[in-house]
PDB file of N, CA, C and O in Angstrom:
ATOM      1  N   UNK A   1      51.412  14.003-253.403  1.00  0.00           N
ATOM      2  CA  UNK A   1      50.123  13.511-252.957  1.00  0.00           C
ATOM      3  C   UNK A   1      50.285  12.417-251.907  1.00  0.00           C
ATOM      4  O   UNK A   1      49.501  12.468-250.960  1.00  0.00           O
ATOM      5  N   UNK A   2      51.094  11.535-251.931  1.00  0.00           N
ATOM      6  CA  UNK A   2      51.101  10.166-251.107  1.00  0.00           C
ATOM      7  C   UNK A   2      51.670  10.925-249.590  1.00  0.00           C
ATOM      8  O   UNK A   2      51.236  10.553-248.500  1.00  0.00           O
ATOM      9  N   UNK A   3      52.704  12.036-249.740  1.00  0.00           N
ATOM     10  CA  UNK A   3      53.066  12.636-248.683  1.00  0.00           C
ATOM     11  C   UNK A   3      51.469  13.276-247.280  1.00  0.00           C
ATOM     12  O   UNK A   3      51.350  13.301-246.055  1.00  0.00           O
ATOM     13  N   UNK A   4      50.811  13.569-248.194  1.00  0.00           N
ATOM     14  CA  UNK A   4      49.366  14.209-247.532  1.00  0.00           C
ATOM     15  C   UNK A   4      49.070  12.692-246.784  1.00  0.00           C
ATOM     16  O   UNK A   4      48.778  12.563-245.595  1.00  0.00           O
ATOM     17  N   UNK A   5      49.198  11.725-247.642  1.00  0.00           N
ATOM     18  CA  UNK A   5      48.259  10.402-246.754  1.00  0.00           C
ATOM     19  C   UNK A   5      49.276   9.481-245.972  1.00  0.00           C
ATOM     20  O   UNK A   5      49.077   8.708-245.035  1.00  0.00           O
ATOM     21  N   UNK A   6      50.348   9.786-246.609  1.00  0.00           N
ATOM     22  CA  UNK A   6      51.335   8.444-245.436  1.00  0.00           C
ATOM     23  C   UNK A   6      51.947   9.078-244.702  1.00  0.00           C
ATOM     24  O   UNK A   6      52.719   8.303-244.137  1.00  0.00           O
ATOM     25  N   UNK A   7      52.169  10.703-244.114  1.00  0.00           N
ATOM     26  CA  UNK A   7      52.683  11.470-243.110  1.00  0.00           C
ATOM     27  C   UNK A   7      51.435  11.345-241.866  1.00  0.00           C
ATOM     28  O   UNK A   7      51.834  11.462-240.708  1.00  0.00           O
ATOM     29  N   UNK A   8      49.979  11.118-242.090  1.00  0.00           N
ATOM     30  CA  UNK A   8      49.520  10.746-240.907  1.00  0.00           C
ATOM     31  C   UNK A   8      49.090   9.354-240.539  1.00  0.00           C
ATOM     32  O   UNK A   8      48.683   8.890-239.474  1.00  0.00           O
ATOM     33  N   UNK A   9      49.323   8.743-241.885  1.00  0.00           N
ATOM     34  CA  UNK A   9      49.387   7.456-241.433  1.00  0.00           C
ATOM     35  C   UNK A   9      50.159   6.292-241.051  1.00  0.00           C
ATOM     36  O   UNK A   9      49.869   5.102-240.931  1.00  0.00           O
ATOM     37  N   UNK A  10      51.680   7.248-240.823  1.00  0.00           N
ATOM     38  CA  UNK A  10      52.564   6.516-240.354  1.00  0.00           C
ATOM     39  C   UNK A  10      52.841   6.992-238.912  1.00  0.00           C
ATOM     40  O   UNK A  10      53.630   6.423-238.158  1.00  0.00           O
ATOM     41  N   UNK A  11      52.054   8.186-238.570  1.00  0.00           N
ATOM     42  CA  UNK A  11      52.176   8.509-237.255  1.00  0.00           C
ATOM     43  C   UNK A  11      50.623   8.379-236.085  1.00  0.00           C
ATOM     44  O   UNK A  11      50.307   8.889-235.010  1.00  0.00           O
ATOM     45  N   UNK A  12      49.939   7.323-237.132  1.00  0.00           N
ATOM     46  CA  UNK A  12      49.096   7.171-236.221  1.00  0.00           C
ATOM     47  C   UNK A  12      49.166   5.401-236.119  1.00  0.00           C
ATOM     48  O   UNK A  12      48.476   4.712-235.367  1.00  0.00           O
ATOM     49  N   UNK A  13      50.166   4.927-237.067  1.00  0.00           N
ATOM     50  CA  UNK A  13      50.749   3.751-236.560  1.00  0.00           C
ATOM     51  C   UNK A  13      52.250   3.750-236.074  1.00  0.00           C
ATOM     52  O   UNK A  13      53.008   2.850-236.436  1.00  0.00           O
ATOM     53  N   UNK A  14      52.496   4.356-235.585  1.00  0.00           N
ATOM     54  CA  UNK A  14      53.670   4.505-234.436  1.00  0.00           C
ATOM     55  C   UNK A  14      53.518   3.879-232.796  1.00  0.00           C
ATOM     56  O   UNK A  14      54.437   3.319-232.199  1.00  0.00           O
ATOM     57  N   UNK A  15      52.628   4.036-232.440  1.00  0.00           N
ATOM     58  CA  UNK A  15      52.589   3.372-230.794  1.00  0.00           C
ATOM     59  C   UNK A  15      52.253   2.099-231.621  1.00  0.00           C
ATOM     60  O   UNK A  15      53.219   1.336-231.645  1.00  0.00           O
ATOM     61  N   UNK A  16      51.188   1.648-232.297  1.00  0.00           N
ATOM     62  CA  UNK A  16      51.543   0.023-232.727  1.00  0.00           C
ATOM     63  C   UNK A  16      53.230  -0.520-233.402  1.00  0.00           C
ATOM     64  O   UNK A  16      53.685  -1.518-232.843  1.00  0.00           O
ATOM     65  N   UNK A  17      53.725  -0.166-234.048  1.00  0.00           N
ATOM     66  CA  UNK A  17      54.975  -0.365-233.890  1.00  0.00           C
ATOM     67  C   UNK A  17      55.732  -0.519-233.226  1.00  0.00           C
ATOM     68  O   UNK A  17      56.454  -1.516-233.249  1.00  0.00           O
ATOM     69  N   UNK A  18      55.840   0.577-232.272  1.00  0.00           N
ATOM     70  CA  UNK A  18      56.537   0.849-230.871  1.00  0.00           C
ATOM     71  C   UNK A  18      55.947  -0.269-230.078  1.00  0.00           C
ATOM     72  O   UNK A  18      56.805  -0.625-229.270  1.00  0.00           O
ATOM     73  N   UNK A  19      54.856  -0.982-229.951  1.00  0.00           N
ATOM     74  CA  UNK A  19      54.636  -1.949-229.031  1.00  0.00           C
ATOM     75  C   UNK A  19      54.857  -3.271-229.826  1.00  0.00           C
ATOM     76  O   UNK A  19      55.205  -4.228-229.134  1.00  0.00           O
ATOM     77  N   UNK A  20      54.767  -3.405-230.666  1.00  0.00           N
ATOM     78  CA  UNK A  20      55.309  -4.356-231.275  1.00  0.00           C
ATOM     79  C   UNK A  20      56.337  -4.823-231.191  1.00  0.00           C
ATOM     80  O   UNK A  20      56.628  -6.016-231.102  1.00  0.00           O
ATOM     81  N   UNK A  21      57.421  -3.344-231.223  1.00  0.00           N
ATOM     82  CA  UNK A  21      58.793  -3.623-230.972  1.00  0.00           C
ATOM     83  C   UNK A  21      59.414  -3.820-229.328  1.00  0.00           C
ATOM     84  O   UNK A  21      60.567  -4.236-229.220  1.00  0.00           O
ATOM     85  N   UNK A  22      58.695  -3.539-228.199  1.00  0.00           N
ATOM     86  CA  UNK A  22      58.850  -3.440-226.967  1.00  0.00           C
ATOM     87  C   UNK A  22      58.349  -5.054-226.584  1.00  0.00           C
ATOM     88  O   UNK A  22      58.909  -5.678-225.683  1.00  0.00           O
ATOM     89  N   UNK A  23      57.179  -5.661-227.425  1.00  0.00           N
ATOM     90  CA  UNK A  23      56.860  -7.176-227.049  1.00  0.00           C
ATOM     91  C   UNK A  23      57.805  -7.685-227.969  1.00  0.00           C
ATOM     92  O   UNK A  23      58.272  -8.539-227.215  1.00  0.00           O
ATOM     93  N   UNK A  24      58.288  -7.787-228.752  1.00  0.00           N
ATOM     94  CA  UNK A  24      59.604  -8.296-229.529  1.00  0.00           C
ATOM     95  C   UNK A  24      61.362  -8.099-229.120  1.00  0.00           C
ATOM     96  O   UNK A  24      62.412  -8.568-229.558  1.00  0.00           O
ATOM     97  N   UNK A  25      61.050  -7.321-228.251  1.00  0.00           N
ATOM     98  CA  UNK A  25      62.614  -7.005-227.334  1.00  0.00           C
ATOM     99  C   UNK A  25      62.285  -7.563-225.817  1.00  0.00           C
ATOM    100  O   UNK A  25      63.163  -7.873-225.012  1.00  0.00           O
ATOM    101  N   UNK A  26      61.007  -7.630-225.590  1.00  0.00           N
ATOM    102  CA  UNK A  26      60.901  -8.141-224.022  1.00  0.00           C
ATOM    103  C   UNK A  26      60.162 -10.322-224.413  1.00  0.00           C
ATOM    104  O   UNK A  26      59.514 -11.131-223.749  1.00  0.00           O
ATOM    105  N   UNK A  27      60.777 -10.326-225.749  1.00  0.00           N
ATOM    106  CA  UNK A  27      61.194 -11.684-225.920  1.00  0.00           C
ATOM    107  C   UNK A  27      59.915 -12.403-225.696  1.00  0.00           C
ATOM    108  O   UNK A  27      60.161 -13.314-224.906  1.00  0.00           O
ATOM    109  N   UNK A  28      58.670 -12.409-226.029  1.00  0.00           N
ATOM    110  CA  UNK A  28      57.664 -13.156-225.820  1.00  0.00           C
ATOM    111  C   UNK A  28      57.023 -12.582-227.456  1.00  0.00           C
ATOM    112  O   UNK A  28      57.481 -11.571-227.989  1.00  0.00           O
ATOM    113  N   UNK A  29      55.959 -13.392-228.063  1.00  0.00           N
ATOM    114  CA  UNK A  29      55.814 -13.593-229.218  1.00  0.00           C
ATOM    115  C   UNK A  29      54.713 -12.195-229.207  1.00  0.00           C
ATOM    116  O   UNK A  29      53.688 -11.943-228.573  1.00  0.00           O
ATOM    117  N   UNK A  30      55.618 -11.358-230.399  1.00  0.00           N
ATOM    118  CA  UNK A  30      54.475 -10.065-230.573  1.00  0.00           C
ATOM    119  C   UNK A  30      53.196  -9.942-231.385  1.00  0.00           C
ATOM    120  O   UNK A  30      52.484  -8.956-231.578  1.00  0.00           O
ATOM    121  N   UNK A  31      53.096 -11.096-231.776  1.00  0.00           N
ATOM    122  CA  UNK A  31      51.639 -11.435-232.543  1.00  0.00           C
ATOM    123  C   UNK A  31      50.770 -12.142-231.582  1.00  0.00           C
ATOM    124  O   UNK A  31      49.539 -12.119-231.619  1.00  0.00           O
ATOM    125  N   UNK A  32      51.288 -12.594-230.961  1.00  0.00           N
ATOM    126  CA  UNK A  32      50.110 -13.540-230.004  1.00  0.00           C
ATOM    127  C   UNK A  32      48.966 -12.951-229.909  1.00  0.00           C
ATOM    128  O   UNK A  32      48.914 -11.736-230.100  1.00  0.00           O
ATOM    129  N   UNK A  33      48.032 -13.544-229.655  1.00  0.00           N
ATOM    130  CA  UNK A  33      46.770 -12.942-229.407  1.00  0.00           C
ATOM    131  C   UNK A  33      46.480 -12.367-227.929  1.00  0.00           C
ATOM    132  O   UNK A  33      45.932 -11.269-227.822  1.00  0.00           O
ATOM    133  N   UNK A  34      46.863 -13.141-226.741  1.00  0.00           N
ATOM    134  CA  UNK A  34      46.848 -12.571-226.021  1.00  0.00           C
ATOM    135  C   UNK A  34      47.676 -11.062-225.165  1.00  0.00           C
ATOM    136  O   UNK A  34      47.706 -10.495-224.073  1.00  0.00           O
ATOM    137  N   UNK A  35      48.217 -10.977-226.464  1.00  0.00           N
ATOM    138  CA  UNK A  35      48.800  -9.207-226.163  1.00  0.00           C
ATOM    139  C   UNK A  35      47.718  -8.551-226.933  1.00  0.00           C
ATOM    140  O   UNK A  35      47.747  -7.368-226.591  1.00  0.00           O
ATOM    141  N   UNK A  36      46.811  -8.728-227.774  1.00  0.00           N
ATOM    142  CA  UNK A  36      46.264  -7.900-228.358  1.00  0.00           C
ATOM    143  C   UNK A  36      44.629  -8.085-227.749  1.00  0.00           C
ATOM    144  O   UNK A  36      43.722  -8.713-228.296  1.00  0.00           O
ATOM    145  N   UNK A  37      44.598  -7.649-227.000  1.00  0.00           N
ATOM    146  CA  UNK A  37      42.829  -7.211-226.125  1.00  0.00           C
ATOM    147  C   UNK A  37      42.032  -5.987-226.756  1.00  0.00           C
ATOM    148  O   UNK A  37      42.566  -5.265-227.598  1.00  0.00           O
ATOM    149  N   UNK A  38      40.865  -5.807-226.358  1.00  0.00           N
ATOM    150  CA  UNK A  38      40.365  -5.050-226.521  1.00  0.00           C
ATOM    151  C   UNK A  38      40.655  -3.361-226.094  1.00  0.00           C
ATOM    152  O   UNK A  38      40.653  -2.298-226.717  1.00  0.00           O
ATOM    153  N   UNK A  39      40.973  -3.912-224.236  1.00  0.00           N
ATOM    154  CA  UNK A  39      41.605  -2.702-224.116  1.00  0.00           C
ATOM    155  C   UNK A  39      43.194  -2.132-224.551  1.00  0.00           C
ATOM    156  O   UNK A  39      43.692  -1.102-224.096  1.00  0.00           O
ATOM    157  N   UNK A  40      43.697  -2.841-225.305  1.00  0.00           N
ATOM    158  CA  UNK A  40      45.125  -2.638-225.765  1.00  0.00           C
ATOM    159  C   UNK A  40      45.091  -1.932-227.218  1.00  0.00           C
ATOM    160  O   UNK A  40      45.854  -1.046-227.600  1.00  0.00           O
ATOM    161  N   UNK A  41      43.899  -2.601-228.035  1.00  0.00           N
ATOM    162  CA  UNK A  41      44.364  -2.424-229.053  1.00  0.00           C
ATOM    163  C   UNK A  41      42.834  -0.600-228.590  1.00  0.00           C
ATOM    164  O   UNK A  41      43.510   0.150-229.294  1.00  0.00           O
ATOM    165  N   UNK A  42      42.636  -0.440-228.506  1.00  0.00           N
ATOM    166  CA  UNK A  42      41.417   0.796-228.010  1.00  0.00           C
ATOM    167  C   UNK A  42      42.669   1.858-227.654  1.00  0.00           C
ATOM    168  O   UNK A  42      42.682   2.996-228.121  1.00  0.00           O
ATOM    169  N   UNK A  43      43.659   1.372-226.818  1.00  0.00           N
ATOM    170  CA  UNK A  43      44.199   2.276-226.220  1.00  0.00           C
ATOM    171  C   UNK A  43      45.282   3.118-227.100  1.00  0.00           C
ATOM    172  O   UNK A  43      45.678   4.282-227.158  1.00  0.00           O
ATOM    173  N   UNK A  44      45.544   1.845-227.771  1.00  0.00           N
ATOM    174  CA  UNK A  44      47.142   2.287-228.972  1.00  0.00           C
ATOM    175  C   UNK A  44      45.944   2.671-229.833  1.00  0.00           C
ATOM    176  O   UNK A  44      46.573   3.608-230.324  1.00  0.00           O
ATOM    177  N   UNK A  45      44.815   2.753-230.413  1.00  0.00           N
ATOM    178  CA  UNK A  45      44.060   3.727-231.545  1.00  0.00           C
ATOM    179  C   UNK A  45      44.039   5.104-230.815  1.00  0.00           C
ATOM    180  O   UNK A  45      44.616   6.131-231.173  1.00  0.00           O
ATOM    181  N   UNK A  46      43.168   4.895-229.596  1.00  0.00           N
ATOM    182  CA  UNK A  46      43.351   6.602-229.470  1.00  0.00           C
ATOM    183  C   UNK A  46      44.675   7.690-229.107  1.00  0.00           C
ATOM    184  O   UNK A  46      44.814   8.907-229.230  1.00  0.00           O
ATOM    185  N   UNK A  47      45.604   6.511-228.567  1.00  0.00           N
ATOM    186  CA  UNK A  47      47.303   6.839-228.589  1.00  0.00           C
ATOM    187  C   UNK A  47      47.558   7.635-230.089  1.00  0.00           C
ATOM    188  O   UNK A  47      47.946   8.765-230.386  1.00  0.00           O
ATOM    189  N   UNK A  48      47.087   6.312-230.947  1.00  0.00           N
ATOM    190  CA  UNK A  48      47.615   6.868-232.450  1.00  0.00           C
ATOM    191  C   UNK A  48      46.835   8.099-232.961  1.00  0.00           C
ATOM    192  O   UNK A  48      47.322   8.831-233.822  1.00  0.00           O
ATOM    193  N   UNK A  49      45.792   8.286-232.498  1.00  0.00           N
ATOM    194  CA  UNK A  49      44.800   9.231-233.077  1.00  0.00           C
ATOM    195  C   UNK A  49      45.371  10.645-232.563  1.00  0.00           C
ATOM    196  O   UNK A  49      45.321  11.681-233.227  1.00  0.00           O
ATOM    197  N   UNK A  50      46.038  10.497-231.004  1.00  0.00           N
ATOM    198  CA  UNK A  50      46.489  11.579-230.802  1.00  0.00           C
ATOM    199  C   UNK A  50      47.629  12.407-231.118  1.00  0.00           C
ATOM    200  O   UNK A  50      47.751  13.632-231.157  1.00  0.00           O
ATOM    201  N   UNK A  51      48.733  11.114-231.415  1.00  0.00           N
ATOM    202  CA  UNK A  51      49.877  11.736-232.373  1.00  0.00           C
ATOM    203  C   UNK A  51      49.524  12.066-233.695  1.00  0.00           C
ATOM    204  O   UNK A  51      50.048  13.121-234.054  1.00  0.00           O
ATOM    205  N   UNK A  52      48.879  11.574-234.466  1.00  0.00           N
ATOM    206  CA  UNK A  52      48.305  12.214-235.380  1.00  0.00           C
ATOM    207  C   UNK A  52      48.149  13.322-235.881  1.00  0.00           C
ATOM    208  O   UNK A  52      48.698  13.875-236.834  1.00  0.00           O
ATOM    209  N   UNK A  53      47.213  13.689-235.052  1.00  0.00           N
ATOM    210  CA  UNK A  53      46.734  15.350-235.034  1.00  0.00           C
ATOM    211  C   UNK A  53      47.243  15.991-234.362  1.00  0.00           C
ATOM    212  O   UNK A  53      46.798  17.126-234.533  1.00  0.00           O
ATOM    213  N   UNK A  54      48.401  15.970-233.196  1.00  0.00           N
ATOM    214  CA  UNK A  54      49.529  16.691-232.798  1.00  0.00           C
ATOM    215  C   UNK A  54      50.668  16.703-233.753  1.00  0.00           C
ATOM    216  O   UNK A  54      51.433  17.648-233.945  1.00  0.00           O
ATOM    217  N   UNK A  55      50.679  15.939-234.131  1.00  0.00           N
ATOM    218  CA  UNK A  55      51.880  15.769-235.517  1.00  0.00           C
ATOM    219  C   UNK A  55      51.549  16.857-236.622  1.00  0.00           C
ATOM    220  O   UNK A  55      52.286  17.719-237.101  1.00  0.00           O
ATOM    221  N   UNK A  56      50.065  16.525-236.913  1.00  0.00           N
ATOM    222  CA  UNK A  56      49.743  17.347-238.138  1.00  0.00           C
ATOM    223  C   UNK A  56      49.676  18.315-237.426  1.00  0.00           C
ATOM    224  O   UNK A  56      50.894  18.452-237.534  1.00  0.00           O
ATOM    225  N   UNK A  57      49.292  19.445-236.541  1.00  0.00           N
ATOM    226  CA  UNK A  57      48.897  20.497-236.243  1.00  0.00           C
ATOM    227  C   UNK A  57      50.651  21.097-235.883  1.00  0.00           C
ATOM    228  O   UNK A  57      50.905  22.299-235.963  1.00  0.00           O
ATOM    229  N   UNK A  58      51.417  20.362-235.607  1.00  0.00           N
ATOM    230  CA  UNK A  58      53.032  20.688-235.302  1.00  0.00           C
ATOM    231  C   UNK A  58      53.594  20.715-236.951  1.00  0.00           C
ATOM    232  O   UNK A  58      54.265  21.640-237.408  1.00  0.00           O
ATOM    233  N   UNK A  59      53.208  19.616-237.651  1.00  0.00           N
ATOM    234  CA  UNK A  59      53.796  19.910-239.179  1.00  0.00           C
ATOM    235  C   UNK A  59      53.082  20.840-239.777  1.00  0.00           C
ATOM    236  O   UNK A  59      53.584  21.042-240.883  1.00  0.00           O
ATOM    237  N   UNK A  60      51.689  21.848-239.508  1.00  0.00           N
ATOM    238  CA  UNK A  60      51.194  23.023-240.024  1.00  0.00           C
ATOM    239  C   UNK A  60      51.313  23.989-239.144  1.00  0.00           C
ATOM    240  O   UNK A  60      50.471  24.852-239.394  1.00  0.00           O
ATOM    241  N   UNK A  61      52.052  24.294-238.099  1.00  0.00           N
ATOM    242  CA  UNK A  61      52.428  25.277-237.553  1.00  0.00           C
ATOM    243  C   UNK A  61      54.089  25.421-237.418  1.00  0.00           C
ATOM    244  O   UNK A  61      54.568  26.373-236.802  1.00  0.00           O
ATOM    245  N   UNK A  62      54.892  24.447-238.012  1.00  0.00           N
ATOM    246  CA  UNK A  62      56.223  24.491-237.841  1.00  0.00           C
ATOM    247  C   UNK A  62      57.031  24.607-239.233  1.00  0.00           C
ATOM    248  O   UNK A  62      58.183  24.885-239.565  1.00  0.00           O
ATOM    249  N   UNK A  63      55.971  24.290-239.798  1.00  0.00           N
ATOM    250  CA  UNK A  63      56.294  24.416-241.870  1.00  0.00           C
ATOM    251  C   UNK A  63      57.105  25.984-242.436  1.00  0.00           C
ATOM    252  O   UNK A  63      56.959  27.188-242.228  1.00  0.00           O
ATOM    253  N   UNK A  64      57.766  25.333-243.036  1.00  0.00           N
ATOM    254  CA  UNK A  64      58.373  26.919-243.721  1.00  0.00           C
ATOM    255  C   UNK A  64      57.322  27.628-244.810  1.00  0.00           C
ATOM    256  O   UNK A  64      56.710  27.071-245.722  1.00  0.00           O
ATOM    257  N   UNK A  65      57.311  28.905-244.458  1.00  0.00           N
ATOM    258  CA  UNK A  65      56.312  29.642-244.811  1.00  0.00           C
ATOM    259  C   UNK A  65      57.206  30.500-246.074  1.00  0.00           C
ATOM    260  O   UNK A  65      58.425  30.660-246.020  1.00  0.00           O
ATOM    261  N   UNK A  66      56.530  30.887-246.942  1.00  0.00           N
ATOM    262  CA  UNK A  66      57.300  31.799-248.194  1.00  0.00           C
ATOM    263  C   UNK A  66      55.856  33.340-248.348  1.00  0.00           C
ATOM    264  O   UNK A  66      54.627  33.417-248.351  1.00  0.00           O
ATOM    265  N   UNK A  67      56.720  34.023-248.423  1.00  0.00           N
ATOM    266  CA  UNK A  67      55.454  35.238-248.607  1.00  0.00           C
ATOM    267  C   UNK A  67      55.955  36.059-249.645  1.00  0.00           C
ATOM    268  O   UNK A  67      57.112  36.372-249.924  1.00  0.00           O
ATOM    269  N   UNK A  68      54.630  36.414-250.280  1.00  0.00           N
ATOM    270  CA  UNK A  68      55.261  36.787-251.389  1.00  0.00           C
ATOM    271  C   UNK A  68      53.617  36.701-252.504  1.00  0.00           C
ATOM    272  O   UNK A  68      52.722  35.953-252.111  1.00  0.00           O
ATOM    273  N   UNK A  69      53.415  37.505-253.806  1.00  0.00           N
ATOM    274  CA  UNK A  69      52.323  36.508-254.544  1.00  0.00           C
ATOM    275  C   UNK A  69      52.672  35.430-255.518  1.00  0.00           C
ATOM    276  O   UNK A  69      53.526  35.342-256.400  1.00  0.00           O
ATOM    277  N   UNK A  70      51.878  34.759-255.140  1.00  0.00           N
ATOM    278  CA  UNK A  70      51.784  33.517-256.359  1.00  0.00           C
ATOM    279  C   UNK A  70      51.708  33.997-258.152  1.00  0.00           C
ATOM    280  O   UNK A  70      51.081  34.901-258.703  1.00  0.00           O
ATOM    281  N   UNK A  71      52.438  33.175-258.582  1.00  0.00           N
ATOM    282  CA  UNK A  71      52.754  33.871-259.777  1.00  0.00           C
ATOM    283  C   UNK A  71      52.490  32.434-260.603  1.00  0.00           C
ATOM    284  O   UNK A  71      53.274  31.520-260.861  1.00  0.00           O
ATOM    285  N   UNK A  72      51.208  32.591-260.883  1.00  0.00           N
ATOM    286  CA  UNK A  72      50.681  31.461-261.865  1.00  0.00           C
ATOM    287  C   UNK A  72      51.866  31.080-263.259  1.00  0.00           C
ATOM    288  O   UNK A  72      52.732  31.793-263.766  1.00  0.00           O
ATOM    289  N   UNK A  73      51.431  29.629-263.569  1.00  0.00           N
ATOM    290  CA  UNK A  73      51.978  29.038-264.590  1.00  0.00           C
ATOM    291  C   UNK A  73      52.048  29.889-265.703  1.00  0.00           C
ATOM    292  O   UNK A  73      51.540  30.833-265.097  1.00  0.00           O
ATOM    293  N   UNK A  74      52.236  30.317-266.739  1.00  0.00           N
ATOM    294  CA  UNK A  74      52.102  30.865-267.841  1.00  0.00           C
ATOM    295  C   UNK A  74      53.295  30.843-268.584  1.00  0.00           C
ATOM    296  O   UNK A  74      54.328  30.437-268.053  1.00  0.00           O
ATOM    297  N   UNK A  75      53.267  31.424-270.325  1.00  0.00           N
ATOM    298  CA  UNK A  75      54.224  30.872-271.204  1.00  0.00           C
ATOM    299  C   UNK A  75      54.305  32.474-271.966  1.00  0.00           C
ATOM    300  O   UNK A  75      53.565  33.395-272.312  1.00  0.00           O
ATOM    301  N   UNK A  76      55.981  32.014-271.946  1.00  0.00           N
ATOM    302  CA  UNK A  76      56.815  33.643-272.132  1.00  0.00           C
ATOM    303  C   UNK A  76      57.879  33.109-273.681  1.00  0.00           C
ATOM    304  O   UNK A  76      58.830  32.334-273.779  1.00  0.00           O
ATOM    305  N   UNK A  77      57.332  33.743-274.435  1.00  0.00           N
ATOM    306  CA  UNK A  77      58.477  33.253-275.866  1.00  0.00           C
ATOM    307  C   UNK A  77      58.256  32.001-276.282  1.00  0.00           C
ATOM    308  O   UNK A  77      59.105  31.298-276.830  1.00  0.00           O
ATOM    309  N   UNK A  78      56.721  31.567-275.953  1.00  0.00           N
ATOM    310  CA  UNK A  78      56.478  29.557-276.275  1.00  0.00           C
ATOM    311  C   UNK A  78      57.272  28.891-275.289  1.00  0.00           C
ATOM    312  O   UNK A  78      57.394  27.667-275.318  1.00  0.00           O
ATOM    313  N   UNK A  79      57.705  29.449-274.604  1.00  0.00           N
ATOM    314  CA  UNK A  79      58.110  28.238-273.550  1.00  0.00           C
ATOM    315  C   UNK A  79      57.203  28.474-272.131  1.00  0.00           C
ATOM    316  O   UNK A  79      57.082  29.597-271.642  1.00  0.00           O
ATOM    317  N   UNK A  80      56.488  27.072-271.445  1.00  0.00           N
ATOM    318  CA  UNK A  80      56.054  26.699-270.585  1.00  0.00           C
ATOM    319  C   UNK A  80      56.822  27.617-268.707  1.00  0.00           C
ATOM    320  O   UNK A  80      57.574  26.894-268.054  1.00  0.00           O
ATOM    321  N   UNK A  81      56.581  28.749-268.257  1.00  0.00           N
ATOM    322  CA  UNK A  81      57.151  28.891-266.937  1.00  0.00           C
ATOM    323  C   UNK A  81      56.473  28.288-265.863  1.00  0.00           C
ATOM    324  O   UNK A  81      55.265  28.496-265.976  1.00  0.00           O
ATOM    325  N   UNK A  82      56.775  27.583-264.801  1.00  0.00           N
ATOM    326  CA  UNK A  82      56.299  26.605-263.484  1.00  0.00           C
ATOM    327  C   UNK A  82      55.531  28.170-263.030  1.00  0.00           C
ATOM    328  O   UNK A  82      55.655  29.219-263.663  1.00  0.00           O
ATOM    329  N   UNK A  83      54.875  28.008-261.998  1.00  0.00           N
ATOM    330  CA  UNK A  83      54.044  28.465-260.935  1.00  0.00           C
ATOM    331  C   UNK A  83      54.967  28.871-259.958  1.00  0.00           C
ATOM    332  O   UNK A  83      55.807  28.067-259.553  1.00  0.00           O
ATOM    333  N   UNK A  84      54.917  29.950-259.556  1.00  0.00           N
ATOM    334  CA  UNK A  84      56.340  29.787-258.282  1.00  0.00           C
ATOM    335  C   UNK A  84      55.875  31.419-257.230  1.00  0.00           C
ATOM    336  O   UNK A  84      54.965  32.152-257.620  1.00  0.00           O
ATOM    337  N   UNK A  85      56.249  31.562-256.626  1.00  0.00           N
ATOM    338  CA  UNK A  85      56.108  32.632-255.472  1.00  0.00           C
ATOM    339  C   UNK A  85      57.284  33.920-255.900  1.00  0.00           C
ATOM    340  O   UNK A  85      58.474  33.859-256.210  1.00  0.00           O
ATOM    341  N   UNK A  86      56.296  35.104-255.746  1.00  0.00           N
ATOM    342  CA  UNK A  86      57.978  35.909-255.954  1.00  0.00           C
ATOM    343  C   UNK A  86      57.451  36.547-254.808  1.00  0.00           C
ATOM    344  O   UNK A  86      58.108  37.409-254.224  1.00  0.00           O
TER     345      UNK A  86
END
C-alpha cells in the first residue's frame, strides 16, 4: 500500500530536491527565502506534477505483466492456499 502513495510522491518531489541540492552545491544557503519565489516554487510544482504522471504512466506501461487466470485464495486439506496466477 505505501508503495501506491510514496512512488508518486517521491517523484513529484524530485526537482525540489534536485534544486535544493544544486543551491547547496552552488554554496549559497538553500533555505533562504529569497530562492524560493513564487515563480520558482509554481515552476518546480508543475515540473513535479509532470514527472509524476510520466513516471506513473512509464511504471504502468513498463511493469511486468503475468497472463494467465487468477486463481482465488481457497483451502485444500484445511490448509489456507495464497491467490496466485496460473
Amino acid at each position: 500500500m505505501w508503495r501506491v502513495v510514496l512512488r508518486p510522491a517521491l517523484l513529484f518531489l524530485a526537482p525540489f530536491l534536485l534544486y535544493v541540492a544544486w543551491l547547496a552545491l552552488s554554496r549559497t544557503m538553500p533555505f533562504a527565502r529569497q530562492h524560493w519565489g513564487r515563480t520558482v516554487v509554481s515552476n518546480l510544482t508543475l515540473l513535479g506534477l509532470a514527472v509524476a504522471v510520466i513516471g506513473m504512466l512509464a511504471f504502468g506501461i513498463f511493469a511486468d505483466r503475468r497472463f494467465g487466470a487468477y486463481q482465488p485464495a481457497h483451502i485444500e486439506n484445511g490448509v489456507l492456499v495464497p491467490g496466485h496466477i496460473q
